[in-house]
mmCIF entry with sequence, helices, sheets and N, C-alpha, C, O atoms, coordinates in Angstrom:
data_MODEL
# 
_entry.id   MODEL 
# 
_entity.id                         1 
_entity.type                       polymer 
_entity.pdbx_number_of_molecules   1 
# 
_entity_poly.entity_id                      1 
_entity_poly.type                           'polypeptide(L)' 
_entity_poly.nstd_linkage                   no 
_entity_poly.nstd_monomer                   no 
_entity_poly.pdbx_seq_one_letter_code       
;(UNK)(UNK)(UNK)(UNK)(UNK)(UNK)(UNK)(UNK)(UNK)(UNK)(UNK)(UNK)(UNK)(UNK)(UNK)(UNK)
(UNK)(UNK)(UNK)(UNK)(UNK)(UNK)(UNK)(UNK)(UNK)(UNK)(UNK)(UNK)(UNK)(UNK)(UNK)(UNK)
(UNK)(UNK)(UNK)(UNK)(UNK)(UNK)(UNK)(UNK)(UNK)(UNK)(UNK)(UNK)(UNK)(UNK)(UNK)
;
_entity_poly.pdbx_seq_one_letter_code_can   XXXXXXXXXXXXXXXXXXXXXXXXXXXXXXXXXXXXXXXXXXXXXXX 
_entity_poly.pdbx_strand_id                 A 
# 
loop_
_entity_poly_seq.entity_id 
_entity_poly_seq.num 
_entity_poly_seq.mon_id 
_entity_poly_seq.hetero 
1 1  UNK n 
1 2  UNK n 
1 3  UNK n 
1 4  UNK n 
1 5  UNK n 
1 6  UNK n 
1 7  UNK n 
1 8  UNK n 
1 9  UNK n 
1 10 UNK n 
1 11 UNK n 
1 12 UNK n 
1 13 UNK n 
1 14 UNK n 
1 15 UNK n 
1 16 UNK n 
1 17 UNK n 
1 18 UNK n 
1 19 UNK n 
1 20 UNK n 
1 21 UNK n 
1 22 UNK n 
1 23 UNK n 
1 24 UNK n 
1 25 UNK n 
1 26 UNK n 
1 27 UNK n 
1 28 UNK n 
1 29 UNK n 
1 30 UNK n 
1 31 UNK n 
1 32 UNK n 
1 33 UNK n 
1 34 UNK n 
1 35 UNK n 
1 36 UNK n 
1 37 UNK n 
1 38 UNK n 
1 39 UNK n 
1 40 UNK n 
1 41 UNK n 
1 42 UNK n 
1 43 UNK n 
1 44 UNK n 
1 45 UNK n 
1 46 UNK n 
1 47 UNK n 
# 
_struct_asym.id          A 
_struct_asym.entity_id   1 
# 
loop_
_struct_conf.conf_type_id 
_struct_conf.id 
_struct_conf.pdbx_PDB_helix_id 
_struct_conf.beg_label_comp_id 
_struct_conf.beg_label_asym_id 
_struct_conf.beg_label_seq_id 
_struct_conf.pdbx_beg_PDB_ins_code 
_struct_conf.end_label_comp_id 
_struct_conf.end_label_asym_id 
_struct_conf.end_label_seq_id 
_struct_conf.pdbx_end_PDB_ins_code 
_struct_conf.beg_auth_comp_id 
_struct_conf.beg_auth_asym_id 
_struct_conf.beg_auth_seq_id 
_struct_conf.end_auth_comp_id 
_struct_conf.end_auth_asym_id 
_struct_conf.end_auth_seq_id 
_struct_conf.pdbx_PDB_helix_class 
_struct_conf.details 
_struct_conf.pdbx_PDB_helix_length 
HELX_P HELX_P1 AA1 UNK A 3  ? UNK A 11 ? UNK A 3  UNK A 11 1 ? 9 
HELX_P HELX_P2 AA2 UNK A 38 ? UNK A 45 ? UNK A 38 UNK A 45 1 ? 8 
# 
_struct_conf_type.id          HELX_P 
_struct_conf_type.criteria    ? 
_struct_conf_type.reference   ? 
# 
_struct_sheet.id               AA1 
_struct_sheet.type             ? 
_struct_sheet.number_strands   2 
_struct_sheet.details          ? 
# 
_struct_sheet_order.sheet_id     AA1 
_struct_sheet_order.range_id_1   1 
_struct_sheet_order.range_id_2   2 
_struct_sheet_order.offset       ? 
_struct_sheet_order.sense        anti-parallel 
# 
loop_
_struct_sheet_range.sheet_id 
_struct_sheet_range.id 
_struct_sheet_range.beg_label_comp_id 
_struct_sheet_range.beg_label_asym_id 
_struct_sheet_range.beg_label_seq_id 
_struct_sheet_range.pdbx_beg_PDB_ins_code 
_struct_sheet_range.end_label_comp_id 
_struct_sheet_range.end_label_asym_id 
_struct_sheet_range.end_label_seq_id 
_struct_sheet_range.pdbx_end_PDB_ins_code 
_struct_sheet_range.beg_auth_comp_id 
_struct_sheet_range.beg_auth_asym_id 
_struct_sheet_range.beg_auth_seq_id 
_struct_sheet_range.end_auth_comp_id 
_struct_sheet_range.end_auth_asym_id 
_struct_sheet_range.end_auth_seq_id 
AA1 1 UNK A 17 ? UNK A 21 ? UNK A 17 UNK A 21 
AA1 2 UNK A 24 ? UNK A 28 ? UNK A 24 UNK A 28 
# 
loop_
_atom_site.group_PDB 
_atom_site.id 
_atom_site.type_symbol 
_atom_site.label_atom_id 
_atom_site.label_alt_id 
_atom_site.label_comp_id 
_atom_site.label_asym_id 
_atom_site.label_entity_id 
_atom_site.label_seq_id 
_atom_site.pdbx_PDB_ins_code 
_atom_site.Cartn_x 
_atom_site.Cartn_y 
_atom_site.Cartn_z 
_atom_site.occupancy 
_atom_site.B_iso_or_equiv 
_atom_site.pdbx_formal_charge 
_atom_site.auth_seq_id 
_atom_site.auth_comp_id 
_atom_site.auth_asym_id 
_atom_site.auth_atom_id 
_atom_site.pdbx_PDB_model_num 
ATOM 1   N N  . UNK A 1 1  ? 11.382 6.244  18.471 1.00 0.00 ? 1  UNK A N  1 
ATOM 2   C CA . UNK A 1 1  ? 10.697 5.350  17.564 1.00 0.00 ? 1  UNK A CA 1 
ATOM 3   C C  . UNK A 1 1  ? 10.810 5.938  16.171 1.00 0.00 ? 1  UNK A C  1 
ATOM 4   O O  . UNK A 1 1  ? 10.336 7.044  15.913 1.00 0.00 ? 1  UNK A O  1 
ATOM 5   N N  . UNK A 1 2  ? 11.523 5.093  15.158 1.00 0.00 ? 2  UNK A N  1 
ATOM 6   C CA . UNK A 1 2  ? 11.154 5.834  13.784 1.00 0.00 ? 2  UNK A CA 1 
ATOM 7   C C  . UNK A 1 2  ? 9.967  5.683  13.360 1.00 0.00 ? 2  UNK A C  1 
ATOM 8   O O  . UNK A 1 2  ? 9.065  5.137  13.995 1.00 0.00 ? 2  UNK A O  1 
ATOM 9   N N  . UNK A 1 3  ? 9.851  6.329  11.852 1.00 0.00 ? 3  UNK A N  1 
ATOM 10  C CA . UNK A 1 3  ? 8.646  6.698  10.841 1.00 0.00 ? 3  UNK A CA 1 
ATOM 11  C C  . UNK A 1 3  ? 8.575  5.027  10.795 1.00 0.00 ? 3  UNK A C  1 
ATOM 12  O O  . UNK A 1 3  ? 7.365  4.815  10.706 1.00 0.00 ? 3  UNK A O  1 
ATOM 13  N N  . UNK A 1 4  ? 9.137  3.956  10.807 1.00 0.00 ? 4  UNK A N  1 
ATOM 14  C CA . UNK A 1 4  ? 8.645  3.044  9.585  1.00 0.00 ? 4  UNK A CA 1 
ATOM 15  C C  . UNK A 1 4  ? 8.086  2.348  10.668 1.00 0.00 ? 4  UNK A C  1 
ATOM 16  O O  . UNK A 1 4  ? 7.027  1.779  10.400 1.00 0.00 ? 4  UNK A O  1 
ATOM 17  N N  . UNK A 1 5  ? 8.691  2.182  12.344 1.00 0.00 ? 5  UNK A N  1 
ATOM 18  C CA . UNK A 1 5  ? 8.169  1.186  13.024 1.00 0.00 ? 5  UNK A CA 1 
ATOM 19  C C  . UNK A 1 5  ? 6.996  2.302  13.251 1.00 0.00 ? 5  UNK A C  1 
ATOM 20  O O  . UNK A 1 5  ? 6.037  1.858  12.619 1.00 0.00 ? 5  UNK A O  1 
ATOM 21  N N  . UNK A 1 6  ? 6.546  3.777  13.970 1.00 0.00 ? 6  UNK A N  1 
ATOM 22  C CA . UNK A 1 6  ? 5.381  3.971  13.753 1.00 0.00 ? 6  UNK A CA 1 
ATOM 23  C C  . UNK A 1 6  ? 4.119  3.959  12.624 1.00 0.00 ? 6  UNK A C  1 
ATOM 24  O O  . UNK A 1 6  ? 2.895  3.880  12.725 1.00 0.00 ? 6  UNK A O  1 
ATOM 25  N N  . UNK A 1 7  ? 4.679  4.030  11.961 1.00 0.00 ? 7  UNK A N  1 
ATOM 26  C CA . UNK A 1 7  ? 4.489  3.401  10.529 1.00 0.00 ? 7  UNK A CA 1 
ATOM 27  C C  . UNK A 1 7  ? 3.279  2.202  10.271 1.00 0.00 ? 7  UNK A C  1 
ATOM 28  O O  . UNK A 1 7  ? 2.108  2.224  9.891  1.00 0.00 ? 7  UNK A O  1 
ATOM 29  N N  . UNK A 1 8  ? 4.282  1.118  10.714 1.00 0.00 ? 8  UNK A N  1 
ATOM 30  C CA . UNK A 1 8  ? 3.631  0.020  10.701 1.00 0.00 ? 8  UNK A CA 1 
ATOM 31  C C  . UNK A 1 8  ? 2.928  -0.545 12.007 1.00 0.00 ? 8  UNK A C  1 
ATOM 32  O O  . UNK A 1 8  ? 2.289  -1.596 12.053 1.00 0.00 ? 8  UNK A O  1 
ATOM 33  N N  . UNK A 1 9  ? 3.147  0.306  13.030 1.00 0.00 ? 9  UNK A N  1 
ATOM 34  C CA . UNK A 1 9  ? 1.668  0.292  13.987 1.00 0.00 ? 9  UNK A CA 1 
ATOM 35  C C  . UNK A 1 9  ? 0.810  0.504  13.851 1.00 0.00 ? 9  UNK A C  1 
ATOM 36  O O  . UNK A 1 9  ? -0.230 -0.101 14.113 1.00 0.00 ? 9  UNK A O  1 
ATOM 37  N N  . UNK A 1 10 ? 1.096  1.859  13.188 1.00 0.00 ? 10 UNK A N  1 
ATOM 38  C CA . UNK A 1 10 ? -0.651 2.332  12.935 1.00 0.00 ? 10 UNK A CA 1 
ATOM 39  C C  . UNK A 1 10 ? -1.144 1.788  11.615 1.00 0.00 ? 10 UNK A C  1 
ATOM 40  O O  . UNK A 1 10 ? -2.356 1.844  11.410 1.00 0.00 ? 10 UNK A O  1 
ATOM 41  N N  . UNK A 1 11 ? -0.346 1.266  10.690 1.00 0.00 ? 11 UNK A N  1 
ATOM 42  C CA . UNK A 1 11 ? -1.033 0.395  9.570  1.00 0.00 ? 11 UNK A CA 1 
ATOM 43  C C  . UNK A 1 11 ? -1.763 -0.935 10.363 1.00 0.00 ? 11 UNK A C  1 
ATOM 44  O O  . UNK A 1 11 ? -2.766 -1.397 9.817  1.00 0.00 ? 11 UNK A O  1 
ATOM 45  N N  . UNK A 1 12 ? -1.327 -1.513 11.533 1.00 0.00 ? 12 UNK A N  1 
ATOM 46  C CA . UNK A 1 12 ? -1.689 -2.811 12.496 1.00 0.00 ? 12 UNK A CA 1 
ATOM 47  C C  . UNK A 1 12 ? -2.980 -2.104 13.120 1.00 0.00 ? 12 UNK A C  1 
ATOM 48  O O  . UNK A 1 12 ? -3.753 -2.842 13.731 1.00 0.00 ? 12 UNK A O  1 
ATOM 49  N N  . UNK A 1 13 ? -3.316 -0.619 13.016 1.00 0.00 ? 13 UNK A N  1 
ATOM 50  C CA . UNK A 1 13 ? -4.248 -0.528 14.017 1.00 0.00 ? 13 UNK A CA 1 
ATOM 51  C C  . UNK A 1 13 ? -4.157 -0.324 15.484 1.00 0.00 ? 13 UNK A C  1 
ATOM 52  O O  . UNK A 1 13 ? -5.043 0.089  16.233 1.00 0.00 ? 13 UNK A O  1 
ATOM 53  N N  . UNK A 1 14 ? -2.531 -0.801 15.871 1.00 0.00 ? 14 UNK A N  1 
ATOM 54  C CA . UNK A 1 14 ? -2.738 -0.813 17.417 1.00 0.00 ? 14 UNK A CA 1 
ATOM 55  C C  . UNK A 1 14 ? -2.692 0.119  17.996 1.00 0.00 ? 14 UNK A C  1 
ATOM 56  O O  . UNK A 1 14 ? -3.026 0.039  19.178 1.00 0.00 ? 14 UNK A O  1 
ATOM 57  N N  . UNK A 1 15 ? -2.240 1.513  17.426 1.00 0.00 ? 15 UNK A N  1 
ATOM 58  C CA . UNK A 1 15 ? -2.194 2.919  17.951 1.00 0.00 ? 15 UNK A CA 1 
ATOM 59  C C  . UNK A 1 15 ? -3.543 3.966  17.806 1.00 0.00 ? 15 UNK A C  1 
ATOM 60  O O  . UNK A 1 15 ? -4.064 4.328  16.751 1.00 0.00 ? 15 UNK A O  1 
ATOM 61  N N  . UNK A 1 16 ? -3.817 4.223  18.765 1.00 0.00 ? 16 UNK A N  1 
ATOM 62  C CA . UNK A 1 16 ? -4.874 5.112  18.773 1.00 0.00 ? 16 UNK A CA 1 
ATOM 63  C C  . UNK A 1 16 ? -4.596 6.495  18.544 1.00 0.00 ? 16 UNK A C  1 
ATOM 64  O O  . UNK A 1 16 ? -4.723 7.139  17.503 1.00 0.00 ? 16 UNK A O  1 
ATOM 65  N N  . UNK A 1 17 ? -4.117 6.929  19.899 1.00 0.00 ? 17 UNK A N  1 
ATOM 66  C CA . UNK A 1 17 ? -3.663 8.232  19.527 1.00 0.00 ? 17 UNK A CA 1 
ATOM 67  C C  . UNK A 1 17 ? -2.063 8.370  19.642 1.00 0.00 ? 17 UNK A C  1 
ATOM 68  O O  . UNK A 1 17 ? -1.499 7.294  19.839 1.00 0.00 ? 17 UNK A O  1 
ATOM 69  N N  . UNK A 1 18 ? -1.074 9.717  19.539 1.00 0.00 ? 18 UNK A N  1 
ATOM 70  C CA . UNK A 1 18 ? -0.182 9.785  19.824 1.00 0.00 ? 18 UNK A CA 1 
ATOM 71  C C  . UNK A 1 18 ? 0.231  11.236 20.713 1.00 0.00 ? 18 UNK A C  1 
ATOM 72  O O  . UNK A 1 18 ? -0.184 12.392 20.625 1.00 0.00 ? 18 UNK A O  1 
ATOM 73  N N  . UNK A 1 19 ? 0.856  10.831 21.258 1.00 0.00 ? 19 UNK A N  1 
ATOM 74  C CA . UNK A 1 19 ? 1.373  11.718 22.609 1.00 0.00 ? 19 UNK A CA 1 
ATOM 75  C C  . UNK A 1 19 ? 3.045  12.307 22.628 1.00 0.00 ? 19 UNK A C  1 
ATOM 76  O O  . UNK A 1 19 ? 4.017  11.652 22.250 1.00 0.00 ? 19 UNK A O  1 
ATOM 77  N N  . UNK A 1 20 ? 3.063  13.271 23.003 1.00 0.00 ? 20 UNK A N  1 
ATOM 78  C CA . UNK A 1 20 ? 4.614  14.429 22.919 1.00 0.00 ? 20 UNK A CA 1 
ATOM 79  C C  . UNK A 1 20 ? 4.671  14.650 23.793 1.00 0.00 ? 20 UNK A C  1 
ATOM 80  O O  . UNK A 1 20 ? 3.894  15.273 24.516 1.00 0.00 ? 20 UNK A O  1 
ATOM 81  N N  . UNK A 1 21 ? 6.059  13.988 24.066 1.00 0.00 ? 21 UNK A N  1 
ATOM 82  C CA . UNK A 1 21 ? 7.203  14.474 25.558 1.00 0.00 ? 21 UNK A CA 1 
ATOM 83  C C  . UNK A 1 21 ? 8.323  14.912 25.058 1.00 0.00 ? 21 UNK A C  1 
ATOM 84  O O  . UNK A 1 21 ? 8.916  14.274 24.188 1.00 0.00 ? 21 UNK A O  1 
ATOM 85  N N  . UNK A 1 22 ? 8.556  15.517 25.312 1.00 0.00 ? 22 UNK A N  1 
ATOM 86  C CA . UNK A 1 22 ? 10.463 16.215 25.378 1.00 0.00 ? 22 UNK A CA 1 
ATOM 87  C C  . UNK A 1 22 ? 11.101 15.898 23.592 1.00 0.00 ? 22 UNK A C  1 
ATOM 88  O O  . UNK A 1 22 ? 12.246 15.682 23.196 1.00 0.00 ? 22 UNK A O  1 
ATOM 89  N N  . UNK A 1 23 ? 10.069 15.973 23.005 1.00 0.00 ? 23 UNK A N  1 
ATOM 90  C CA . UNK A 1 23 ? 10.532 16.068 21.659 1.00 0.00 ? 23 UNK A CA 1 
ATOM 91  C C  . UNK A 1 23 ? 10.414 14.848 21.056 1.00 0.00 ? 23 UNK A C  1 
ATOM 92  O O  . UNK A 1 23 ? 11.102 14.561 20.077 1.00 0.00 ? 23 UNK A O  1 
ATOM 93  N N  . UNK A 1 24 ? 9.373  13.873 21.678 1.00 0.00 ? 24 UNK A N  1 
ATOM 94  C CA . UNK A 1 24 ? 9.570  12.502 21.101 1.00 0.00 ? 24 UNK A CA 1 
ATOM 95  C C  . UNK A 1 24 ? 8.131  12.374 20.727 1.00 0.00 ? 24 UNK A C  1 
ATOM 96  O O  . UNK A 1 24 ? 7.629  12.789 21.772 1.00 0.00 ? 24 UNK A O  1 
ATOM 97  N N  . UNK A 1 25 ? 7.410  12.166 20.169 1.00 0.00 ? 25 UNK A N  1 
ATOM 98  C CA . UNK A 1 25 ? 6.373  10.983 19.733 1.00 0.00 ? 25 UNK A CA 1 
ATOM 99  C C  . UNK A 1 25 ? 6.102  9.723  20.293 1.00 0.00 ? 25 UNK A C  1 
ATOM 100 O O  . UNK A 1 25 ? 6.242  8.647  19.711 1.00 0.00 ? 25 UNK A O  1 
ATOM 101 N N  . UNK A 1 26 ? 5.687  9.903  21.503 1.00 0.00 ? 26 UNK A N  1 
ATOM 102 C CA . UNK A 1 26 ? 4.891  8.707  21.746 1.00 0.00 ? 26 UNK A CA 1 
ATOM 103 C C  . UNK A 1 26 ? 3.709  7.902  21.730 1.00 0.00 ? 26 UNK A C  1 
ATOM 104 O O  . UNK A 1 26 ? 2.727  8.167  22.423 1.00 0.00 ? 26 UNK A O  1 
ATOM 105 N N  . UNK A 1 27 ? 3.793  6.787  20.845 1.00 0.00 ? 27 UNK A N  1 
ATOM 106 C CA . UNK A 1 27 ? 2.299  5.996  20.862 1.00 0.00 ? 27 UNK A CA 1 
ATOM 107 C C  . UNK A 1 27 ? 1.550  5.618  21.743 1.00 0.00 ? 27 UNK A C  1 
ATOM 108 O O  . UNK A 1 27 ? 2.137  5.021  22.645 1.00 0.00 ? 27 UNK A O  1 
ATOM 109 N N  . UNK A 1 28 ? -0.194 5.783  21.933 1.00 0.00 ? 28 UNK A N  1 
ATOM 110 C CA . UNK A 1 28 ? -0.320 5.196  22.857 1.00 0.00 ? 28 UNK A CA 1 
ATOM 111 C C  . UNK A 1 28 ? -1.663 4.586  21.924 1.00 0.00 ? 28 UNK A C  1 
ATOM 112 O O  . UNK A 1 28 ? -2.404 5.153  21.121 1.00 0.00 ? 28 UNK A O  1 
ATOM 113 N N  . UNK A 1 29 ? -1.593 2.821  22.546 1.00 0.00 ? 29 UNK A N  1 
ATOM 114 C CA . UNK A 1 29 ? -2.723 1.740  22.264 1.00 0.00 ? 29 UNK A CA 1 
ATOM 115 C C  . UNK A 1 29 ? -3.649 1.810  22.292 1.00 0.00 ? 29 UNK A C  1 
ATOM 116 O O  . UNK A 1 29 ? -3.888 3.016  22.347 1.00 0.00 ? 29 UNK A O  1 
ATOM 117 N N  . UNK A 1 30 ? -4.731 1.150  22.296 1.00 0.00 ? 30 UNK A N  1 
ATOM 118 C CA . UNK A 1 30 ? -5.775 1.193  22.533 1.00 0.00 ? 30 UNK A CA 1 
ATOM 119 C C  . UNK A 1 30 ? -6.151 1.326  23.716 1.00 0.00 ? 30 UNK A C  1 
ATOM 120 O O  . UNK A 1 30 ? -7.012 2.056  24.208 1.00 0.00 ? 30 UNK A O  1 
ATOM 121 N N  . UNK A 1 31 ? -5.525 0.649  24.121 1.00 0.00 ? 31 UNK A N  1 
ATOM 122 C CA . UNK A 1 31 ? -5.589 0.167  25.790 1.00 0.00 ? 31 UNK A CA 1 
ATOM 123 C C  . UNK A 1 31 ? -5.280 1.008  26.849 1.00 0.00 ? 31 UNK A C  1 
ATOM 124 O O  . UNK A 1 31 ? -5.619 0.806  28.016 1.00 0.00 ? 31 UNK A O  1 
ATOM 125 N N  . UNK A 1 32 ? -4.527 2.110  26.372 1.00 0.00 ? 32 UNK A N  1 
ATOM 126 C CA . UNK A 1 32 ? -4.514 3.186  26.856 1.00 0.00 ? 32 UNK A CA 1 
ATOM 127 C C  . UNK A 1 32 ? -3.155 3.220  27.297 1.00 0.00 ? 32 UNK A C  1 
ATOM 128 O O  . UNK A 1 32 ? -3.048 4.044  28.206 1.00 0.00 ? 32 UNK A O  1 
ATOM 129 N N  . UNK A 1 33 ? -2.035 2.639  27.013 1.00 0.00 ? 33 UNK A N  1 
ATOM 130 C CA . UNK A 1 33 ? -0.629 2.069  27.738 1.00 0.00 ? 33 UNK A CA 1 
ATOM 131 C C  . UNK A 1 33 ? 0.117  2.835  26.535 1.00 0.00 ? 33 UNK A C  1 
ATOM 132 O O  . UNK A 1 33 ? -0.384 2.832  25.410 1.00 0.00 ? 33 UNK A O  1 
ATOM 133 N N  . UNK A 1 34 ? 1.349  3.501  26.811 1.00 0.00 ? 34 UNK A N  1 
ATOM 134 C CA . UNK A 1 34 ? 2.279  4.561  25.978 1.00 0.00 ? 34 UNK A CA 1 
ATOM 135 C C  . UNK A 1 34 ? 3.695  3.362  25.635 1.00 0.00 ? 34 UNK A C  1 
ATOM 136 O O  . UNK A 1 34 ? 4.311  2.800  26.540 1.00 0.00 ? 34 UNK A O  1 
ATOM 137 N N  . UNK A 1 35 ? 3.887  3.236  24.643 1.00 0.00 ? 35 UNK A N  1 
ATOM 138 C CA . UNK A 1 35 ? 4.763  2.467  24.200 1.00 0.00 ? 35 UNK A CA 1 
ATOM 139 C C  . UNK A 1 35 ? 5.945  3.749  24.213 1.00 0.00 ? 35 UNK A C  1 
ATOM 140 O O  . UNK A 1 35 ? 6.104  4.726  23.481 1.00 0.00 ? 35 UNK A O  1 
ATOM 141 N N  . UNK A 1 36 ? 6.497  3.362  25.118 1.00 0.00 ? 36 UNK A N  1 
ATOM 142 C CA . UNK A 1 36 ? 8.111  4.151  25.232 1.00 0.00 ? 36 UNK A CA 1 
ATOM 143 C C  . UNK A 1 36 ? 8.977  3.588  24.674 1.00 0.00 ? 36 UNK A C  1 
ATOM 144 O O  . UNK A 1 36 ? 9.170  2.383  24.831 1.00 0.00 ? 36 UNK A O  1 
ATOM 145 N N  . UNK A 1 37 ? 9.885  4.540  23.687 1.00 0.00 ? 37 UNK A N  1 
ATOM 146 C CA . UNK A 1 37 ? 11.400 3.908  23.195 1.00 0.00 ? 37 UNK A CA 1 
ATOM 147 C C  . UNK A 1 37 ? 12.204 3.798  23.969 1.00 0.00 ? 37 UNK A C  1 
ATOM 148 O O  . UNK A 1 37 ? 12.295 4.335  25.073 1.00 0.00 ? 37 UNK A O  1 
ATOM 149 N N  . UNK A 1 38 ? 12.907 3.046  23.433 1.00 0.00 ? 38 UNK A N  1 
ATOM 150 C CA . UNK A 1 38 ? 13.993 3.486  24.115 1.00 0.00 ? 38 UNK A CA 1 
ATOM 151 C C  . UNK A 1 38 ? 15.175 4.040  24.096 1.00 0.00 ? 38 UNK A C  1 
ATOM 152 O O  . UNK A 1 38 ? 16.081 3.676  24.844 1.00 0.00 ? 38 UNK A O  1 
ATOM 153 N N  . UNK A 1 39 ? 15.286 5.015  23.203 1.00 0.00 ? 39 UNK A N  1 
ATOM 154 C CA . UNK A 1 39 ? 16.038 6.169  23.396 1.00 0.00 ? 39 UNK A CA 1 
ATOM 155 C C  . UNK A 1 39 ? 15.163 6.990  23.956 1.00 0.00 ? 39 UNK A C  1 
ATOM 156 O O  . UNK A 1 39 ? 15.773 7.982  24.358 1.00 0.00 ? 39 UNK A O  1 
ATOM 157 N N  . UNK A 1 40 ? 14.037 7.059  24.176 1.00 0.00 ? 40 UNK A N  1 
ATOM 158 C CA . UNK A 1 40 ? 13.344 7.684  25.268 1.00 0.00 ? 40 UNK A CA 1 
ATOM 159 C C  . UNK A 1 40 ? 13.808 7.768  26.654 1.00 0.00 ? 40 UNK A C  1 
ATOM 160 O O  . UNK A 1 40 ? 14.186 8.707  27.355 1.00 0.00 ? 40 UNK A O  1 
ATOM 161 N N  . UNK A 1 41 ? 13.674 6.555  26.836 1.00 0.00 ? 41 UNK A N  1 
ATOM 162 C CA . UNK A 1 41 ? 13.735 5.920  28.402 1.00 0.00 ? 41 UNK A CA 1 
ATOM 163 C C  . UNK A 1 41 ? 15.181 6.528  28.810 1.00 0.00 ? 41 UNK A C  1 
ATOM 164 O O  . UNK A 1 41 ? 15.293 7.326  29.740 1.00 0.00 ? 41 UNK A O  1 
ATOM 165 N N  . UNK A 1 42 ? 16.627 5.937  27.783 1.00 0.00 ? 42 UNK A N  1 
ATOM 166 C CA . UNK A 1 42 ? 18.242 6.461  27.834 1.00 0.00 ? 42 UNK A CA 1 
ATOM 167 C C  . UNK A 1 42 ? 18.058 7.556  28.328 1.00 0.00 ? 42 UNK A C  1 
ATOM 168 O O  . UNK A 1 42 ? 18.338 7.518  29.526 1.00 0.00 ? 42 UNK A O  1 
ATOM 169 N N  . UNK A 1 43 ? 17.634 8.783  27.917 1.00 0.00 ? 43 UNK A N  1 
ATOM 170 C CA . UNK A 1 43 ? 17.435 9.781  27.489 1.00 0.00 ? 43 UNK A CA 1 
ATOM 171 C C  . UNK A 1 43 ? 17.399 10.674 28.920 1.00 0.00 ? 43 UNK A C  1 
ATOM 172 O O  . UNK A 1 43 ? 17.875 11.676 29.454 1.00 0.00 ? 43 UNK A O  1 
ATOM 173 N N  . UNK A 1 44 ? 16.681 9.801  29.087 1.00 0.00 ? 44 UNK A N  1 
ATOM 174 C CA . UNK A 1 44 ? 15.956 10.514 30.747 1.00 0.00 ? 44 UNK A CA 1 
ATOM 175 C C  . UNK A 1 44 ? 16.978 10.053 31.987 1.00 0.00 ? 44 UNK A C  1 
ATOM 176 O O  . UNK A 1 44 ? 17.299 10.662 33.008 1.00 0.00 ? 44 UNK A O  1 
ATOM 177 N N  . UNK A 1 45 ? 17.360 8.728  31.491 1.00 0.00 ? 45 UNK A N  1 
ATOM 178 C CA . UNK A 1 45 ? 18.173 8.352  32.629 1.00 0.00 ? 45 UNK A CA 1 
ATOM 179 C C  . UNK A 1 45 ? 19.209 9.197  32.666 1.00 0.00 ? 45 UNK A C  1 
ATOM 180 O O  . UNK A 1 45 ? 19.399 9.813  33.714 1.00 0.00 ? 45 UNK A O  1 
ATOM 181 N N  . UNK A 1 46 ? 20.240 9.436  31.344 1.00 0.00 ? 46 UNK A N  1 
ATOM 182 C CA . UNK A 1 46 ? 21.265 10.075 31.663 1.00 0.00 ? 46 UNK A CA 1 
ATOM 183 C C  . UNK A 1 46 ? 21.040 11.513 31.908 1.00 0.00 ? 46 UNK A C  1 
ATOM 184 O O  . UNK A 1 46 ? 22.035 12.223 31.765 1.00 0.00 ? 46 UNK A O  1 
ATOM 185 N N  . UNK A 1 47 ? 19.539 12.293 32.369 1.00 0.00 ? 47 UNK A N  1 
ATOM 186 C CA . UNK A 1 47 ? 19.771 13.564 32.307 1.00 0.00 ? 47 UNK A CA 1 
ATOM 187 C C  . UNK A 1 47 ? 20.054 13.968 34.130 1.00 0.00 ? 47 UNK A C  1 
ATOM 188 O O  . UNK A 1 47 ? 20.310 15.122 34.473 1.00 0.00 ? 47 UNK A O  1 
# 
């Protein structure tokens, strides 16, 4: 996920906190659900 789309989540409010896996930044909602990229997701598959 870049700076501008996290960016403009958390300017929306919809991110609460944020969470670190394997060198990535992941958002997670209010709701408690982790918005994965997807060069995240790639990432893992091809390992």
């Amino acid at each position: 996920m870049n700076s501008q789309t996290l960016s403009g989540l958390l300017s929306d409010q919809k991110i609460e906190k944020i969470f670190h896996a394997y060198g990535f930044s992941i958002p997670v909602g209010k709701d408690g659900r982790r918005l994965w990229p997807k060069k995240f997701k790639t990432r893992l598959a091809s390992s």
